[in-house]
C-alpha positions in Angstrom: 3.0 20.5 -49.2 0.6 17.8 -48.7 3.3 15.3 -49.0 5.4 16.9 -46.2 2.8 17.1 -44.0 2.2 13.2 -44.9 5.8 12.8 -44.3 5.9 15.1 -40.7 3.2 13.1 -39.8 4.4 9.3 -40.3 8.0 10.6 -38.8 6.0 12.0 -35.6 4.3 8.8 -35.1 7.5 6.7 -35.8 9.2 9.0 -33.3 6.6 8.2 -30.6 6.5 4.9 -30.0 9.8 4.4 -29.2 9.4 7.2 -26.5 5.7 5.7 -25.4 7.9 2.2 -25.1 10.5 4.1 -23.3 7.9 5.3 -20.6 6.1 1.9 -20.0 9.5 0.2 -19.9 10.6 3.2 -17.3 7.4 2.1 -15.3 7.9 -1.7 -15.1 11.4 -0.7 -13.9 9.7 1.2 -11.2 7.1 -1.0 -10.3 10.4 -3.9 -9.8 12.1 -1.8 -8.3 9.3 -1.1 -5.7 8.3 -4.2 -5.4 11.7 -5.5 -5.0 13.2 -3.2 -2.2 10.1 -3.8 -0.3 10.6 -7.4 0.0 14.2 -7.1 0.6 13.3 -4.2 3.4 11.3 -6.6 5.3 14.0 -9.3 5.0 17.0 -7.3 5.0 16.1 -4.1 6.8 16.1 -0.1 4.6 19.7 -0.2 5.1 20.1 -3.5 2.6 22.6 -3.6 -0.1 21.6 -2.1 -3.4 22.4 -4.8 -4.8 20.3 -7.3 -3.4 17.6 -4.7 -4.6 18.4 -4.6 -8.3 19.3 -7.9 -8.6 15.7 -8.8 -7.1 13.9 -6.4 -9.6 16.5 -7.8 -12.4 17.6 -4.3 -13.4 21.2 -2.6 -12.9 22.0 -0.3 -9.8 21.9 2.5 -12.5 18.6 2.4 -13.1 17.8 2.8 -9.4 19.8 5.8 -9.2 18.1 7.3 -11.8 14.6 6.6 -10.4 16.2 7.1 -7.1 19.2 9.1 -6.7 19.4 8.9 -2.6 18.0 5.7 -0.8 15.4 7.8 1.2 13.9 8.1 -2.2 13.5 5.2 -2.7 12.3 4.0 0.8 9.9 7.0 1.0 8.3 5.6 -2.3 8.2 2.0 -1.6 6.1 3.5 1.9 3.7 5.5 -0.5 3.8 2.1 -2.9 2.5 -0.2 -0.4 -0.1 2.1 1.0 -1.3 2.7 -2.3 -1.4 -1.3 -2.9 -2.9 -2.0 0.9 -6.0 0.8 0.6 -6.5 -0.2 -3.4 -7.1 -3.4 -2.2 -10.2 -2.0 -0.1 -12.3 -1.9 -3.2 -11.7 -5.5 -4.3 -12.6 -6.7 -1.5 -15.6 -5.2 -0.9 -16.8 -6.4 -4.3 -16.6 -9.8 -3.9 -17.8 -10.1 -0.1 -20.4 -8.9 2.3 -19.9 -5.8 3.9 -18.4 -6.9 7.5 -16.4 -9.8 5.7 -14.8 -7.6 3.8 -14.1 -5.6 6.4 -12.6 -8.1 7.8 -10.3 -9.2 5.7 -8.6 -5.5 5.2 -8.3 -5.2 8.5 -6.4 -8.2 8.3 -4.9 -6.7 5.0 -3.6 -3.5 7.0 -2.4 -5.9 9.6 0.1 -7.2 7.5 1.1 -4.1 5.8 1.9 -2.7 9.3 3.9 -5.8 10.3 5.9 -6.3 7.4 6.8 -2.4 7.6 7.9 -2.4 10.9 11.6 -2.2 9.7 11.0 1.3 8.3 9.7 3.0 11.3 13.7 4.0 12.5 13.8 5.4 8.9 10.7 7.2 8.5 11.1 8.7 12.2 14.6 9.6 11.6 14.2 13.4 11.4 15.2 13.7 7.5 13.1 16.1 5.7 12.2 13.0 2.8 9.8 11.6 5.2 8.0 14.8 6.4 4.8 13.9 4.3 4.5 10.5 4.6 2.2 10.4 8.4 -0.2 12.9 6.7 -0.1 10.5 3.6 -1.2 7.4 5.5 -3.6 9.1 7.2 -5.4 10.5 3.8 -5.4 7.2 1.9 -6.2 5.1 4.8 -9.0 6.7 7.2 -11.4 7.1 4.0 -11.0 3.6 3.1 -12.0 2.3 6.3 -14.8 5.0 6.9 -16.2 3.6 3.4 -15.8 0.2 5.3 -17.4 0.9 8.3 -20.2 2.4 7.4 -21.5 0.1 4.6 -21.3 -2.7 7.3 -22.9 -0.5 9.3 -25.6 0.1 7.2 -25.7 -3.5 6.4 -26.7 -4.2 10.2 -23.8 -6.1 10.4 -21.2 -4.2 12.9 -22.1 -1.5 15.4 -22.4 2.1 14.0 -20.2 3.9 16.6 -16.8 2.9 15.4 -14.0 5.8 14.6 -11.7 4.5 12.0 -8.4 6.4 13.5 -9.3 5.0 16.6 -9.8 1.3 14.4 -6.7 2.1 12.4 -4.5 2.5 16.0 -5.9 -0.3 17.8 -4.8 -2.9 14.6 -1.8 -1.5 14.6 -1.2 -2.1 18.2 -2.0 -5.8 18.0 0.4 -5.9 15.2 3.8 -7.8 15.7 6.3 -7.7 13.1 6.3 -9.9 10.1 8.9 -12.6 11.2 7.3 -13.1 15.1 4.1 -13.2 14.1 3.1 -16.6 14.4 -0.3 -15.9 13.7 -0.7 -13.7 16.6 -1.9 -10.7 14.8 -4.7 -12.8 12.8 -5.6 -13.8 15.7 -6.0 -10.8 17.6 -7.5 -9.0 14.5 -10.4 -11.3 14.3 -11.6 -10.9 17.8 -11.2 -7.3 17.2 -13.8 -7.7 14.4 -15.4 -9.8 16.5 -16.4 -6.9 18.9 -17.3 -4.9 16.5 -20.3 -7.1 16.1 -20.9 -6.4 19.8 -24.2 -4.5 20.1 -25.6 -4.6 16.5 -29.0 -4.7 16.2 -30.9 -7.8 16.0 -33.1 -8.1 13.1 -36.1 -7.7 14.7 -34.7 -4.2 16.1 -33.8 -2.5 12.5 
């Protein structure tokens, strides 16, 4: 008995690391595939040919079909992929600078997230069902990143304390342009939008 559970053991193990290989190598196809169409989206538009997408990632169009059987999958998920990636980035940033500078530089951050996803807006306004939850999505990762933001610089003495981030969120996004007519317009812009947050902090002596 104790040699077939010996057995049932080592044959349980050997059968799962082919399927814990099989997951990560399921993920990396994901992440290329993400990664992939939402460089090609920005060149190419949502309604780019598949393959320019898998050949980018390096993976076969049957693969993407299985991860994402109709192309508003897939455009939905590079959306909740790059949101994910912009507001992630939040925390980085704020541990390796001061409290406005980083600040600063997501704002700049979001800035180019909203320019470079300019070509989905047609798609995600569309009407189709796929992208129902996707406003209510960027709202939930993105206004408590940015309150986080705010209010540590705030606290820091180095911006003014009044700032709502929806209202911080809409005005970036207004001074954005999209990717390719940029010019550095929108860094510009962002920066003295920073700039007057600084408007009206107290000075040193007033803290």
């Amino acid at each position: 008995m104790g040699e077939d559970t010996t057995r049932e053991a080592d044959a349980g193990t050997a059968e799962g690391q082919p399927r814990k290989r099989v997951r990560a190598d399921a993920q990396r196809s994901t992440e290329a595939l993400l990664t992939a169409a939402a460089e090609v989206f920005v060149t190419s538009g949502v309604d780019a040919p598949v393959r320019q997408i898998t050949a980018r990632a390096g993976v076969g169009a049957g693969t993407l079909y299985r991860h994402f059987p109709q192309r508003s999958d897939l455009i939905a998920a590079v959306f909740r992929h790059e949101v994910d990636a912009c507001a992630d980035a939040a925390s980085c940033l704020a541990a390796q600078h001061e409290p406005a500078e980083a600040l600063a530089r997501w704002l700049q951050r979001f800035a180019v997230f909203i320019g470079t996803k300019r070509g989905l807006s047609a798609a995600l306004h569309s009407g189709d069902p796929a992208y129902d939850t996707l406003p209510a999505y960027f709202q939930q990762r993105f206004v408590p990143v940015l309150s986080t933001l705010l209010d540590t610089a705030a606290r820091a003495g180095e911006i003014r304390s009044d700032v709502d981030p929806e209202d911080l969120l809409r005005a970036t996004g207004n001074l954005t342009l999209p990717a390719q007519d940029d010019n550095g317009h929108t860094r510009r812009m962002v920066a003295l939008l920073v700039d007057g947050l600084r408007y009206g902090t107290p000075t040193p002596e007033a803290r």
